[in-house]
Structures are given as C-alpha cells and as structure tokens.
N, C-alpha and C positions, 0 to 999 in steps of 0.2 A: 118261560124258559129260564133256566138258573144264570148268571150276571156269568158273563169271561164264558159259554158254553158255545158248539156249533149244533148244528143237526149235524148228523152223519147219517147216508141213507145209504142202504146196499140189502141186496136181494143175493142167497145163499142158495146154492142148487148141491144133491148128491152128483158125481162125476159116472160115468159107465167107463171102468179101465179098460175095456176093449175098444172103445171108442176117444179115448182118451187123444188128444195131440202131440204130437212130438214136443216132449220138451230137456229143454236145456238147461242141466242139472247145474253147473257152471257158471248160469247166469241166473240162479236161483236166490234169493233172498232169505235165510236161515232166523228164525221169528221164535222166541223164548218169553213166551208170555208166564208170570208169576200171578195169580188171581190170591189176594188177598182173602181166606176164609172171615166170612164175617161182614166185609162189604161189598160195595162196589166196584173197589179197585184192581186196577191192574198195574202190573209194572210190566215192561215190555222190553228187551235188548233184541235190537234189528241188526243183522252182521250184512249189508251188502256184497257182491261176488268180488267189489274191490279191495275187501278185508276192513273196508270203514264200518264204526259199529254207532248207532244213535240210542239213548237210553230214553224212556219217557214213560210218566206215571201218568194213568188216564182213569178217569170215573166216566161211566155211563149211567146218566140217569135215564128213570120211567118216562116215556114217551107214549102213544097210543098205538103203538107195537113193534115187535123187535128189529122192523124195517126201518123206522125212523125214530131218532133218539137223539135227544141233547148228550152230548162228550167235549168234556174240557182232557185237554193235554197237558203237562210239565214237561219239560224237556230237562232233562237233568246233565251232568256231568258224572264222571265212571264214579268218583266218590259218593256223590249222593246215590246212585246206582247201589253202591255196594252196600251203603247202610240198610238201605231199603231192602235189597235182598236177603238181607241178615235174617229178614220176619221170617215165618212160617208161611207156607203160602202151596198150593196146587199149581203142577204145573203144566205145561199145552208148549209140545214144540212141535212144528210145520219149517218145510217150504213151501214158500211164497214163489210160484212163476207166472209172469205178464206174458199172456198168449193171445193180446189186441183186440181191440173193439170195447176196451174196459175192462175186461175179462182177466181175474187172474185165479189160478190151480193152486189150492192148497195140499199138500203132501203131507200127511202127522205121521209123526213119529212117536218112537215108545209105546205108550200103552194103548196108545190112538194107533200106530200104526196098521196102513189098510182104509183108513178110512180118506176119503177123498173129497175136498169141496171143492165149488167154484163159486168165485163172488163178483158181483160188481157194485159199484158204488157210482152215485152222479150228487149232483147240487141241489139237484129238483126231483120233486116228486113222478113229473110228468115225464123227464128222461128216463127214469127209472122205470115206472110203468113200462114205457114205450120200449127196452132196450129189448133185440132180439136174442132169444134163448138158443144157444148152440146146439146141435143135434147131442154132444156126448155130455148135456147134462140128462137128467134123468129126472130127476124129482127136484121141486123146488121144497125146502127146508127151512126158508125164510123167519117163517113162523113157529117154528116148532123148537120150543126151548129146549129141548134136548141137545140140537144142533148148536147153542149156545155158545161160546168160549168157554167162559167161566162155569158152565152144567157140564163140559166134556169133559174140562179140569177134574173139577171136585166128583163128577159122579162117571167119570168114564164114558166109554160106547158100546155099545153092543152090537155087531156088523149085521145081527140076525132078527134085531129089532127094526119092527116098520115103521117107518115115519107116521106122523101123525097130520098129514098134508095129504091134494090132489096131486095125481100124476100128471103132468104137461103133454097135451096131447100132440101129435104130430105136424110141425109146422105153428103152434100156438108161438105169440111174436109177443106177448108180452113183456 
C-alpha cells in the first residue's frame, strides 16, 4: 500500500427514482469534483448545507477492485484550491444526501444529470459485504468502471446503457 494512503471501501448501487426516499435538498452536500485528465487525481470542493466549503486533492490508486482502493487526501486551503483549479480538468457535480444506515444518494448534475447513485462506505471489508441493500437501489455498479467518477467525468453516461453487473435479487442482504 503506497506510504501516507487509507483503504477507502464502498459499494455503488444504480437508485430506482420511483422508489427513491424522501430527501432533503437543503441539507444536501453540493460535491464539484475536478479529475485531472491524465491521472489519478482529483480535486474536489465540498459546499456543506451551512455554506462551509472544504477543498482537498485526492489520488486513488489500483487496488484489487474498485471496491477497495488505497486514497491519500490533501486538504488544501481556497488558494491552493484555486491554483489547482486553474488545470484543465473534467468535471462531475452531485448532490450528496445522508439517508442512514451508511447510505448516502447521489443526485448529478449537468451532463450526468438523471443519473442517480447510492453508496456506502465502512472500514472493513466484512461490514461492507455484510451492509443491507435498500429496496430502491436496483443494481449494484460497484464494479463497473463505467460507474467510476473519473469515466463519468471524462467519458460521460448513457441513461440507456446497461451495466455491466448482476441485478440484486429481492431481499439479497449483502
């Protein structure tokens, strides 16, 4: 594992907007991710519902699949922010809403918008496994680099395109 990195693990589901949960737009988390063409990186400016905003450069490296992956963070300040922003870069904006049990709805916007995830994230491999999958996800996309960040960025989505995944069958608790 690369020196200063964590694991980050999280499993990715498509959302069914008819089954979708109430949520509250207000207390939504507004997520402007920048993917660096060319690498790994990201820059990322997070706007909380309190108008606080955190800025932070992240690299995710290869791990043995896009469920678990070493990622180092920077935490920057708005001027480091701004230089960085200056690049060239692809961009990916969502809302981010926490709808419990770990679970949080992302909302894209722009060229993504329409497109709807849900994610969770744990410490360990075995909570992750083990986390129960909500009735109004649909398909898990964990795997499918399509579903990616940085492939939504650079290469967009197609709402009519099928994943490349199983469909989660009814009641499966994984």
């Amino acid at each position: 594992m690369p020196k200063y990195s964590l694991i980050e693990r999280e499993r990715r589901f498509l959302v069914d907007p008819d089954l979708i949960p109430t949520l509250d737009s207000a207390m939504a988390r507004l997520i402007e991710d920048r993917y660096l063409p060319g690498t790994s990186l990201r820059l990322r400016r997070v706007t909380a519902p309190d108008g606080s905003v955190v800025h932070k450069l992240g690299k995710k490296y290869p791990g043995a699949g896009l469920s678990s992956r070493p990622m180092t963070n920077i935490y920057l300040d708005a001027a480091e922010y701004g230089a960085l922003a200056a690049l060239p870069a692809a961009m990916l904006v969502k809302r981010r809403h926490d709808v419990g049990d770990g679970f949080a709805i992302d909302m894209f916007e722009g060229a993504l918008a329409g497109l709807i995830l849900a994610e969770i994230a744990a410490d360990d491999d075995a909570d992750l496994t083990a986390a129960v999958v909500p009735s109004w996800c649909t398909i898990e996309v964990t795997e499918d680099l399509a579903y990616a960040g940085g492939t939504l960025a650079i290469e967009g989505w197609h709402a009519t395109a099928a994943p490349r995944v199983v469909t989660i069958a009814e009641g499966d608790e994984r």
